[in-house]
C-alpha positions as CSV (number, residue, x, y, z in Angstrom):
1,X,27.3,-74.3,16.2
2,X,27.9,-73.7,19.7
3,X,27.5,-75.5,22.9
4,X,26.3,-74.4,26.2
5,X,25.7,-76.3,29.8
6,X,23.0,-75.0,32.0
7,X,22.3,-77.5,35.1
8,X,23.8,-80.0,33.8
9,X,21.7,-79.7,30.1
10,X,23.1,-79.3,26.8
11,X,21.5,-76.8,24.5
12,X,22.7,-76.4,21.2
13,X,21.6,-73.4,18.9
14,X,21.5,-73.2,15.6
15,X,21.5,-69.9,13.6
16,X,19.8,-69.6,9.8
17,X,22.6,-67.1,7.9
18,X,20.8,-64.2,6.5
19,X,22.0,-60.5,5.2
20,X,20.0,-58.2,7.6
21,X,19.9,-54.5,8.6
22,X,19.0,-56.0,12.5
23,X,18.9,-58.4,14.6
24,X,16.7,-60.2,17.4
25,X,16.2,-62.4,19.9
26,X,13.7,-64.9,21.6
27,X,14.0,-65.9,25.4
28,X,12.6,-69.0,26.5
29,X,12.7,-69.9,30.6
30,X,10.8,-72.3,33.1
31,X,10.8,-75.2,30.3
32,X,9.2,-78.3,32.3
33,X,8.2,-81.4,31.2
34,X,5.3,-82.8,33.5
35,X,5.1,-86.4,32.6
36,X,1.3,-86.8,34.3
37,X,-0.3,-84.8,31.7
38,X,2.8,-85.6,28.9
39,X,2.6,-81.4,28.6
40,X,6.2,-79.8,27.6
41,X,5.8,-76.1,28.9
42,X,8.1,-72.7,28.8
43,X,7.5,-69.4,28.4
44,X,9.0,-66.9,26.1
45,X,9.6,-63.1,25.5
46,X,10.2,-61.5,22.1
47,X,12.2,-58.8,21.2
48,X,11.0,-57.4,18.8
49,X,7.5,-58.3,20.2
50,X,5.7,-61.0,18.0
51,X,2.6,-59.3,17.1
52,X,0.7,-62.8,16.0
53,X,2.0,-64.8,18.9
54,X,2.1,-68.1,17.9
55,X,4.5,-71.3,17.1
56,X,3.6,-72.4,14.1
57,X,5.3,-75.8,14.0
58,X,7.1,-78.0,17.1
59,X,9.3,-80.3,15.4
60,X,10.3,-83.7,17.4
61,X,13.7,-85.2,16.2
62,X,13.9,-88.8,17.3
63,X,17.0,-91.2,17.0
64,X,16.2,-93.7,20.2
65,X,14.5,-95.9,20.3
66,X,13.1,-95.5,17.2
67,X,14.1,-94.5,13.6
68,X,15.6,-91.3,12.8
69,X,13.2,-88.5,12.2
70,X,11.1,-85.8,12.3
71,X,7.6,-85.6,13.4
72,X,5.5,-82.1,14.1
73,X,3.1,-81.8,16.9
74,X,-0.6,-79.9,15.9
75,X,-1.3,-80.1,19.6
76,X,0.0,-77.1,21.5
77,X,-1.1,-73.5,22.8
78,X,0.5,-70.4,23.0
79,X,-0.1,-67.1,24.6
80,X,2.0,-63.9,24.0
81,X,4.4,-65.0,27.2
82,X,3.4,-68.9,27.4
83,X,3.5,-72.4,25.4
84,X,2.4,-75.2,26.1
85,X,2.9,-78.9,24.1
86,X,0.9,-81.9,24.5
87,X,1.6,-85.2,24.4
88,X,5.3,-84.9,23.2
89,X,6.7,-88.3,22.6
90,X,10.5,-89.2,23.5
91,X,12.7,-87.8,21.4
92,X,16.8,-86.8,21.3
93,X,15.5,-83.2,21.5
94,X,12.6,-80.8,20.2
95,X,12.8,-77.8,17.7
96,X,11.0,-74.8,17.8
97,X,9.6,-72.9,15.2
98,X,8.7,-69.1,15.3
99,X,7.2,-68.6,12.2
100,X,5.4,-66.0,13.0
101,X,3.9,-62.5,11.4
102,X,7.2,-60.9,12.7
103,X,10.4,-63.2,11.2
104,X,11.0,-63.6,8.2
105,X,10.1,-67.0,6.8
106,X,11.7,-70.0,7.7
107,X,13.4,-68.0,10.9
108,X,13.3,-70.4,13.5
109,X,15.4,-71.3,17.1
110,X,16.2,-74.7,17.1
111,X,16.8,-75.6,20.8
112,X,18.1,-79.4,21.2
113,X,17.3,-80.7,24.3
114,X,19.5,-83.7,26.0
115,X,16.4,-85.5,28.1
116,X,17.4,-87.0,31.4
117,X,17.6,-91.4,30.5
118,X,15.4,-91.7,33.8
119,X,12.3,-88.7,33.4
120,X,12.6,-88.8,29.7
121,X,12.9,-84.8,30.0
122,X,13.9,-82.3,31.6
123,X,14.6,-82.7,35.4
124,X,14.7,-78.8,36.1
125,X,13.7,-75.1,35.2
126,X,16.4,-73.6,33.1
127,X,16.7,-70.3,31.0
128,X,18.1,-70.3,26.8
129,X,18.2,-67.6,24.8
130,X,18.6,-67.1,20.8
131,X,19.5,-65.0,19.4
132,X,18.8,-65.0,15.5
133,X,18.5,-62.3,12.7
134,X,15.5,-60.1,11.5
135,X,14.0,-59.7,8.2
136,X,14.6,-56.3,6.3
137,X,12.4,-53.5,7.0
138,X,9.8,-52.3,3.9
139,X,11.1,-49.0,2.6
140,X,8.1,-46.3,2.0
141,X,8.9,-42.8,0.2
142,X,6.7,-40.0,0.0
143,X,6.3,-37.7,-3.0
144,X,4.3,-34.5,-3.3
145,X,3.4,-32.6,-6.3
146,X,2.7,-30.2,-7.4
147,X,6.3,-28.6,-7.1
148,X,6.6,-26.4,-4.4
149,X,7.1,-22.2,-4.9
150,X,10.1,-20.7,-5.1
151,X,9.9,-20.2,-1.0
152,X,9.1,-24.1,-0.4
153,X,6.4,-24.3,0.5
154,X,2.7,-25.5,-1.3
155,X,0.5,-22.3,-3.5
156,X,-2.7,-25.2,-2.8
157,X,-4.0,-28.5,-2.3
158,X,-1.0,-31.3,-2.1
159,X,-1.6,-34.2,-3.7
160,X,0.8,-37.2,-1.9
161,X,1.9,-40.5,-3.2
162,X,3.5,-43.2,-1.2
163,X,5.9,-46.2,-2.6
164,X,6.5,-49.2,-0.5
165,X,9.4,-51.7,-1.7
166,X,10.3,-54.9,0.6
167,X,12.5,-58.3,0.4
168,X,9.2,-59.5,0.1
169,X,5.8,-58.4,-0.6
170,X,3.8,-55.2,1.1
171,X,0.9,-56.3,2.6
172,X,-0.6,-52.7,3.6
173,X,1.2,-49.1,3.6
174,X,-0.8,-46.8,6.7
175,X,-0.8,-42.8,6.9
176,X,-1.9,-40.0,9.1
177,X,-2.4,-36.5,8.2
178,X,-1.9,-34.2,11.4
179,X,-2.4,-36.3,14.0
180,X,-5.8,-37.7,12.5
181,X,-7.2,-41.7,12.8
182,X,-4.4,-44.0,10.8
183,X,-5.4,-45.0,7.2
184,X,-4.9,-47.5,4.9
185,X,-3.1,-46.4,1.8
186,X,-4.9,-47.6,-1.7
187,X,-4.0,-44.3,-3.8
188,X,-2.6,-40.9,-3.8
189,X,-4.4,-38.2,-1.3
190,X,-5.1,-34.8,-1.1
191,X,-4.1,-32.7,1.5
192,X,-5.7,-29.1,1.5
193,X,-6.0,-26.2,3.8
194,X,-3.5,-23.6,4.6
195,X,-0.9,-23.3,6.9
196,X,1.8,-26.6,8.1
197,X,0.6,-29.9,7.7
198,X,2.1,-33.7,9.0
199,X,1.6,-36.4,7.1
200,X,3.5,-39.8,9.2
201,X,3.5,-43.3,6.9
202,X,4.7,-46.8,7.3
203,X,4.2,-50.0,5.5
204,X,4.5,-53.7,6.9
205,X,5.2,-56.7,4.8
206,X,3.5,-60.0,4.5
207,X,6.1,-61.2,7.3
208,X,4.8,-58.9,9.5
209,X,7.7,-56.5,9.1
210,X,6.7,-53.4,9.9
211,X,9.2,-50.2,9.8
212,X,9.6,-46.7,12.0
213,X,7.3,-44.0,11.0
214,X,8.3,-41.9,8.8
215,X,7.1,-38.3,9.0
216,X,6.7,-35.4,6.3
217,X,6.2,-32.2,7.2
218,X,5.1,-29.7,4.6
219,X,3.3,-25.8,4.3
220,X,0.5,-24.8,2.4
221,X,1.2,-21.3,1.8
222,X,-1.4,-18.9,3.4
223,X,-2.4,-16.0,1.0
224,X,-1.6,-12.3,2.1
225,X,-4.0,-9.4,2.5
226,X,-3.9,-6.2,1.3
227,X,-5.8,-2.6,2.1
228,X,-5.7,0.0,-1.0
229,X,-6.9,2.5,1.7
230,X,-8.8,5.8,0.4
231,X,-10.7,7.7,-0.7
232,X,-8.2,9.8,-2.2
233,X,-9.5,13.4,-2.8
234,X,-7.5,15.4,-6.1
235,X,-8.5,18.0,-8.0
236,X,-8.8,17.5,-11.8
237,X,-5.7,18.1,-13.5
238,X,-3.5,17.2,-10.5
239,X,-2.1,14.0,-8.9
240,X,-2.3,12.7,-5.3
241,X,-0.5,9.9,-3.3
242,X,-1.9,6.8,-3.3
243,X,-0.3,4.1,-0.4
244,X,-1.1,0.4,0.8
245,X,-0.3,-1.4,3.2
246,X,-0.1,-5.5,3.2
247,X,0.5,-8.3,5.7
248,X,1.3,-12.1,5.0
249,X,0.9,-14.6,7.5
250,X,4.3,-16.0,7.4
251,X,5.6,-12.7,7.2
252,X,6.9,-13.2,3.6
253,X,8.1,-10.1,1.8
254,X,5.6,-8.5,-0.2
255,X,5.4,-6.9,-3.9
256,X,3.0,-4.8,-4.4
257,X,1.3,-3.6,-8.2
258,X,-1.3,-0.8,-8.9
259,X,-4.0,-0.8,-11.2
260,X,-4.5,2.9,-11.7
261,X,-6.3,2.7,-14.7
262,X,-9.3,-0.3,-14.2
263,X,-8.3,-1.6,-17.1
264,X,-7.0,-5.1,-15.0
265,X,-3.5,-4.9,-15.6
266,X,-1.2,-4.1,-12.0
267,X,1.6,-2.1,-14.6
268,X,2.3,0.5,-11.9
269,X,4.8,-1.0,-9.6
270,X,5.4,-0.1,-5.6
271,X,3.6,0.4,-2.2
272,X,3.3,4.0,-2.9
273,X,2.6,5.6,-5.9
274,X,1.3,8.8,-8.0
275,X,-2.2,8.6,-9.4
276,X,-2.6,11.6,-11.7
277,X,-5.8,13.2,-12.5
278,X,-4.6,14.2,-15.5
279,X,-7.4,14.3,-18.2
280,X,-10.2,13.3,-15.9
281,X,-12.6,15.5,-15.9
282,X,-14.5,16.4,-12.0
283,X,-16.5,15.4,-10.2
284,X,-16.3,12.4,-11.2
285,X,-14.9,9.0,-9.2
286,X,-12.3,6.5,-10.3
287,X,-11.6,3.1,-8.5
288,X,-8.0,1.7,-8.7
289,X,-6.8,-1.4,-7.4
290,X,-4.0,-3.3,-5.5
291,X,-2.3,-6.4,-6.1
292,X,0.4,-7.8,-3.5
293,X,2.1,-11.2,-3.9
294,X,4.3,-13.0,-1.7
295,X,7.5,-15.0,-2.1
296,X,5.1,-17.8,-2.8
297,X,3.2,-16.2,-5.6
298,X,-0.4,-16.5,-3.9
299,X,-1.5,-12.8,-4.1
300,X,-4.5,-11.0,-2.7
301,X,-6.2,-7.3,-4.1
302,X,-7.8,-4.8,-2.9
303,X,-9.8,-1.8,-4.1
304,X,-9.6,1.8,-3.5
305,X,-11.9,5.1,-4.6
306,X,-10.1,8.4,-5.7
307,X,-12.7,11.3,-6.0
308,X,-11.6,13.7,-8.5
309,X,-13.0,17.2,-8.2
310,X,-13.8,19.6,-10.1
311,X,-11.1,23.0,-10.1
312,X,-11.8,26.2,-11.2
313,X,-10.1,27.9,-14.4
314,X,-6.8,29.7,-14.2
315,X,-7.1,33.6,-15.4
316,X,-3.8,34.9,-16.6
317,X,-3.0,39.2,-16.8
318,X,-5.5,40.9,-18.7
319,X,-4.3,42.9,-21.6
320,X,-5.4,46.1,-22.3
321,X,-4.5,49.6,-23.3
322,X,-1.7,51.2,-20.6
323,X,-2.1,54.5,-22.5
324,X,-4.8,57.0,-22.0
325,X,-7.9,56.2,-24.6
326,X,-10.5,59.2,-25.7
327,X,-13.8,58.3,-24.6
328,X,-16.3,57.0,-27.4
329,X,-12.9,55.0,-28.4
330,X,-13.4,51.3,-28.8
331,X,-11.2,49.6,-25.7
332,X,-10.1,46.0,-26.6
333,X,-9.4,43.4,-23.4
334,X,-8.0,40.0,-23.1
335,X,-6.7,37.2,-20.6
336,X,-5.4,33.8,-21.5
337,X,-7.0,31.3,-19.3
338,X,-6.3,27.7,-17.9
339,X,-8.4,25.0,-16.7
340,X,-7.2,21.6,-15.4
341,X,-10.6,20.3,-16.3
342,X,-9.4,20.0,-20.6
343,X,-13.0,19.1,-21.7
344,X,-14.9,21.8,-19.4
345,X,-16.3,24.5,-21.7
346,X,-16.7,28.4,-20.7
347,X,-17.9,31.6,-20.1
348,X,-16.7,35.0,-19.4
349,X,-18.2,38.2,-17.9
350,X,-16.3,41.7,-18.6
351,X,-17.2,44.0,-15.6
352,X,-16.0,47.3,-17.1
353,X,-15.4,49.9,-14.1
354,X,-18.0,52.3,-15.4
355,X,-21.3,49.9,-13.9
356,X,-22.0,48.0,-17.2
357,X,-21.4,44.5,-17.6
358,X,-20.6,42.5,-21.5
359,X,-20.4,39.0,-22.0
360,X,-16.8,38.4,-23.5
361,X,-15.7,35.3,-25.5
362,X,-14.1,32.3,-24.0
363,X,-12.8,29.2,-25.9
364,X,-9.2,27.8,-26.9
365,X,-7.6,29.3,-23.3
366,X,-8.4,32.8,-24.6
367,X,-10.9,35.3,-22.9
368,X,-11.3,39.0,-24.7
369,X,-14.2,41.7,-24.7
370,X,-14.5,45.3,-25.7
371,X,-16.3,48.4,-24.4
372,X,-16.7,52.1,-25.2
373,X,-16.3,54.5,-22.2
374,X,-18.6,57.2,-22.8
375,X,-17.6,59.5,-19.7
376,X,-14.2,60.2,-18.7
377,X,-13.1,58.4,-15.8
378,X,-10.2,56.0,-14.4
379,X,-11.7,52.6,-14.4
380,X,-11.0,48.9,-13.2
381,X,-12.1,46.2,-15.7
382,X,-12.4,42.6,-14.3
383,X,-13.2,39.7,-15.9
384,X,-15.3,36.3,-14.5
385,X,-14.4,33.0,-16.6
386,X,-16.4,30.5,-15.2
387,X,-16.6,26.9,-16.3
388,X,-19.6,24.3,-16.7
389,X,-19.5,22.7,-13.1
390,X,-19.6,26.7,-12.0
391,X,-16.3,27.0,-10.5
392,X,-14.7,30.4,-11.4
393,X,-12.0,32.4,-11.3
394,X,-11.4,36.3,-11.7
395,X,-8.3,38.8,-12.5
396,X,-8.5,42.8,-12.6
397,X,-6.4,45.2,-14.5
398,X,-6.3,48.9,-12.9
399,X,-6.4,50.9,-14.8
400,X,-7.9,52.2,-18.0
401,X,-7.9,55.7,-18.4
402,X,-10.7,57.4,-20.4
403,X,-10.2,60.8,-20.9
404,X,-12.0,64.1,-22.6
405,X,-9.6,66.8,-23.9
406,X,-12.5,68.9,-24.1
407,X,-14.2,68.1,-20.8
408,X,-12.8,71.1,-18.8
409,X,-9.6,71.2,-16.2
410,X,-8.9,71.3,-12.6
411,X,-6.6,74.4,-10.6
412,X,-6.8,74.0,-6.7
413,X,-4.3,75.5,-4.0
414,X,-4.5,75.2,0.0
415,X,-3.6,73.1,2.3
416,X,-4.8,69.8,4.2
417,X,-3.9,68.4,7.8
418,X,-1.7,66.0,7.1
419,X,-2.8,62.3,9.0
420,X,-0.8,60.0,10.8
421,X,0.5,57.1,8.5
422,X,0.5,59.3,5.8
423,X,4.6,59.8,5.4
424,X,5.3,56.3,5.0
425,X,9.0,57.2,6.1
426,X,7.5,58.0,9.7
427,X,4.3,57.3,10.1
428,X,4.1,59.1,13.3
429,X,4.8,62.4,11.2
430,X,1.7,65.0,11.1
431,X,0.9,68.6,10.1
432,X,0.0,70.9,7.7
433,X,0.8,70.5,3.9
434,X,0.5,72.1,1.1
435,X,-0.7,72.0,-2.2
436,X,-0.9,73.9,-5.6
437,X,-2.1,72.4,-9.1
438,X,-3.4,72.8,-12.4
439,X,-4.0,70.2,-14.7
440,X,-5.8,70.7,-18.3
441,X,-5.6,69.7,-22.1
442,X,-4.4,72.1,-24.6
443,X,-6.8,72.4,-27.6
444,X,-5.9,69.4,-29.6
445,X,-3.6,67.5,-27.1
446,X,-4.0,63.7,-25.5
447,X,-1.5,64.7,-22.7
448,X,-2.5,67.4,-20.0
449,X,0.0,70.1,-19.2
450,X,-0.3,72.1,-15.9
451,X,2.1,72.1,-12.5
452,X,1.8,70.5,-9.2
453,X,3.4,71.0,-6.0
454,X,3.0,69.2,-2.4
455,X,5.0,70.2,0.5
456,X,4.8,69.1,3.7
457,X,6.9,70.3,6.1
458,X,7.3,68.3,8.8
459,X,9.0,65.2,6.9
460,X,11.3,67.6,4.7
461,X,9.3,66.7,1.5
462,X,8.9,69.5,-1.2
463,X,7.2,67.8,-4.5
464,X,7.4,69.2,-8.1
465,X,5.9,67.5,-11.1
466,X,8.2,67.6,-14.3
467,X,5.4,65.7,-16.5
468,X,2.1,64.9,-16.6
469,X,0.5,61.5,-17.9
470,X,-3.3,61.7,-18.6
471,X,-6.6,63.8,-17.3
472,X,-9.5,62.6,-16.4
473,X,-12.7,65.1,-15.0
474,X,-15.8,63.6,-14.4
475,X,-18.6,65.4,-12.7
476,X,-17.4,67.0,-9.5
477,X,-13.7,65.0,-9.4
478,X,-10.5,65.3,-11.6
479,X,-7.9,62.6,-11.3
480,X,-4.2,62.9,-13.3
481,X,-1.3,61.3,-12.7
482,X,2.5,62.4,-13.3
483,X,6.1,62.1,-12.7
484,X,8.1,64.2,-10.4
485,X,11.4,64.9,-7.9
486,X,11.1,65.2,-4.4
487,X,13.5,67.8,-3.1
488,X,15.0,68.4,-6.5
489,X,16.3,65.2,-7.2
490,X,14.7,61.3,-8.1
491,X,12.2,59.5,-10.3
492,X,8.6,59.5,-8.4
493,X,5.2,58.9,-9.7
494,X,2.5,60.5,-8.3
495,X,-1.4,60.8,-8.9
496,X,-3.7,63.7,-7.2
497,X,-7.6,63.5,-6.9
498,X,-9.3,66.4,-6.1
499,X,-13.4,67.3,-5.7
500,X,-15.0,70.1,-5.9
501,X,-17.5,70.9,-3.4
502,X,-19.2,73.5,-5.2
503,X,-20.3,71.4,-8.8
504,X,-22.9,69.3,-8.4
505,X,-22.7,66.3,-6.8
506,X,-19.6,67.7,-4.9
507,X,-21.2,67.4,-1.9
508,X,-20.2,71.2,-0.4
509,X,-16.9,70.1,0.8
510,X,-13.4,70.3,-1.4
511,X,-11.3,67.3,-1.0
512,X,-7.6,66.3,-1.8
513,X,-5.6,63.5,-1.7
514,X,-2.3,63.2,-2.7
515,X,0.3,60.2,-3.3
516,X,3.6,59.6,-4.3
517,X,5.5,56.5,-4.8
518,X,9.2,55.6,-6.4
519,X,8.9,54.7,-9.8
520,X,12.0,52.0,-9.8
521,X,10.3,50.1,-6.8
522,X,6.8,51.1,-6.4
523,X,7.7,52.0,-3.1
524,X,5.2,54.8,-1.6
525,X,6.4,57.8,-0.1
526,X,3.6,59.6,0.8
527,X,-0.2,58.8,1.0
528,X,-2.9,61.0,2.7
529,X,-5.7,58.3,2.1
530,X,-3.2,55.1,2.8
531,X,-4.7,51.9,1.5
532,X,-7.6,53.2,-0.9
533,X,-7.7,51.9,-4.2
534,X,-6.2,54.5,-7.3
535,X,-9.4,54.4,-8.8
536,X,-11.4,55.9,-5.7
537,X,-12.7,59.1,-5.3
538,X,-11.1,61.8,-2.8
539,X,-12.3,62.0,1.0
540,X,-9.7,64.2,2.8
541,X,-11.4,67.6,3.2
542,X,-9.2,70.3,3.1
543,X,-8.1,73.0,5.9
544,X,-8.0,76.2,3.9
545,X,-8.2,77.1,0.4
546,X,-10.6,75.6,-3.1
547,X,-10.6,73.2,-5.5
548,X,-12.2,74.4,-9.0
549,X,-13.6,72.3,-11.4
550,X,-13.5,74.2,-14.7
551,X,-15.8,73.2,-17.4
């Protein structure tokens, strides 16, 4: 108990003992007393503010002249700031009671007030102050479920439940969720919608007790997207590059899973993989898919087109006789074959050099034909396998030889102006050459015997044949091929194709054309009709001299 003098005035405070968390006071000033209207006045200011202002009981102690006691005035008025008592009778001094919404119960400032013997009360203004302790503050907790994602935050709706606990009873728990009007908690709430969300809670007491905001703050993860890009062109049979490219709100690391097969499943891991076209068979179109997923599991997809199309078949080196073969002889060809495209099926065309066409078998990779030359010729077979979306492909095979030991010979001897290009060595090289040949079957024999020389003068070339290969007259041209030495000394090839002007068909005019080549490279060393193919006819004329076709 303590005493204080203030003008003269003893107050004396008392304090109720209570284990709080905080404390509080109440300042009263300009307390009067005016004895016309028997009204006891002061006004007050409450820290923390009283949000029900009013005194709910005035207790009047009285010891002189009466009995001592206690008796509590019902007439009185109070404003937030302002109280006023009527008809107060005399007493030793007054207590005050602030029971109000804010206190805990029973909290009161008992201010004991010494009246002056001659007014009965107070003869001046003075100021008191109390200062008394609070009731605890209700405790509220938030809990959200369900469990957040391995990156904290929400993968959907949050549902939120608050708990309120107090000294005494709760009388209403409040919420807001971002910013919106304040609620009054009954049950747990849902929260939804992506991206951060506030939720700020309280609860008060039935003393009025109200505690600080308390604020959660929480994120509802935001899905990523995804583009799978495309179309992707590949041919059938081979694979292409298939790449996406994802984004994610909070910029989250991304995963990212292809479906390559549209059978559901993401297996094929990485932002950039191989699809292969491997067993589909074009045209045709397949659609794949995309699956990313953030650090927070939500995941978005995303489809793509790959348009397979269809490729052509693969013809491998055709096989066929390297030998000379006597016409009326039964010539056997064949080519493996490949296409990407493993359930296409096939056909084949034999083009045979000598104007006639045969279709030839194609199944299991494997094309083949066979043909009967009936004239005697050098001829270029090619074959067409094409496949059932009509994509082909072709190979050649020079040459086939068809000879007739019995079909005459060829002598010829003069000599040609030799053209620029023609001496590979110096292309710039020209002049006269010349020639001398015979070329003819012995009774009996598949390999022509006969001599040929070339020399031409200007490059310091001097050809001799040592052997001859095969023979082939047709008509008004001869065509044989050989092996040779240039100055004495090597390993050349050569072939010579003559015509003779004079047969019929020959056209009047003797031609010759002449070329040698190096048998270990293929290397040509001479070539008077540069970049014609070996199987064409002769078109150099010659200067001086003949060309007989013997039959």
């Amino acid at each position: 108990m303590k005493r204080f003098l203030a003008f003269g005035i003893f107050l004396l405070i008392f304090l109720s003992s209570y284990s709080v968390a905080y404390a509080g006071y109440i300042t009263v000033s300009n307390v009067s007393f005016d004895p016309g209207t028997r009204t006891f006045s002061f006004d007050y200011i409450s820290n923390p503010p009283i949000y029900s202002p009013n005194i709910s009981k005035v207790a009047i102690h009285f010891s002189y002249p009466q009995t001592n006691g206690y008796t509590y005035l019902g007439a009185f008025s109070c404003t937030s700031i302002h109280c006023d008592l009527f008809n107060p009778q005399f007493a030793d001094w007054i207590g005050l009671y602030f029971n109000s919404n804010l206190y805990p119960s029973g909290t009161n400032m008992q201010t004991v007030i010494y009246p002056d013997p001659y007014t009965g009360f107070l003869s001046q203004p003075f100021t008191m102050e109390s200062i008394f302790p609070l009731g605890t503050y209700p405790t509220t907790t938030s809990t959200l479920s369900p469990d957040p994602v391995a990156n904290g935050q929400y993968s959907g709706p949050v549902t939120v439940t608050l708990s309120a606990s107090a000294n005494s009873s709760i009388a209403h728990t409040y919420y807001r969720v971002d910013g919106g009007a304040q609620q009054t908690y009954t049950s747990p709430f849902t929260v939804s919608g992506t991206g951060n969300h506030t939720v700020v809670y309280w609860s008060i007491d039935i003393n009025g007790n109200q505690e600080s905001g308390k604020t959660r703050i929480f994120t509802i993860n935001q899905p990523p997207a995804v583009d799978a890009r495309g179309p992707y062109p590949v041919n059938e049979g081979g694979s292409v590059q298939v790449i996406a490219f994802g984004t994610d709100p909070e910029n989250s690391p991304l995963t990212y899973a292809w479906d390559l097969d549209n059978e559901g499943g993401f297996e094929t891991t990485g932002q950039e993989v191989s699809f292969s076209a491997v067993g589909h068979d074009g045209p045709t179109s397949k659609t794949i898919a995309v699956q990313v997923t953030d650090d927070g599991g939500l995941t978005a997809t995303d489809q793509a087109t790959v348009n397979v199309t269809n490729a052509a078949p693969s013809v491998g080196a055709i096989t066929a006789p390297l030998e000379p073969v006597a016409i009326t002889t039964v010539v056997n060809a064949s080519a493996n074959f490949t296409d990407p495209g493993i359930s296409d099926t096939h056909s084949a065309i034999w083009e045979w050099g000598d104007g006639t066409t045969s279709v030839g078998t194609a199944a299991g990779g494997v094309v083949s034909g066979n043909h009967t030359f009936t004239l005697a010729g050098v001829y270029t077979l090619k074959v067409t396998v094409t496949d059932d979306e009509s994509s082909s492909a072709q190979q050649t095979f020079q040459f086939v030889v068809a000879y007739n030991s019995s079909g005459g010979f060829v002598t010829g001897g003069g000599w040609i102006e030799s053209p620029s290009g023609a001496y590979i060595a110096n292309p710039a090289f020209t002049g006269k050459a010349n020639f001398g040949f015979v070329s003819k079957y012995e009774p009996g024999a598949t390999i022509p015997t006969g001599q040929t020389k070339f020399q031409f003068k200007v490059g310091d070339l001097n050809f001799d044949s040592t052997v001859y290969d095969w023979l082939v007259v047709a008509g008004p041209n001869a065509k044989y091929k050989g092996t040779g030495t240039i100055n004495g000394e090597g390993d050349y090839g050569f072939m010579l194709t003559a015509r003779d002007g004079q047969v019929n068909g020959g056209g009047g005019v003797d031609r010759f054309w002449f070329k040698i080549w190096e048998n270990a490279t293929g290397i040509v060393i001479y070539d008077n009709q540069l970049g014609s193919s070996d199987d064409a006819d002769a078109t150099d004329a010659i200067e001086a001299g003949n060309i007989i076709i013997h039959h």
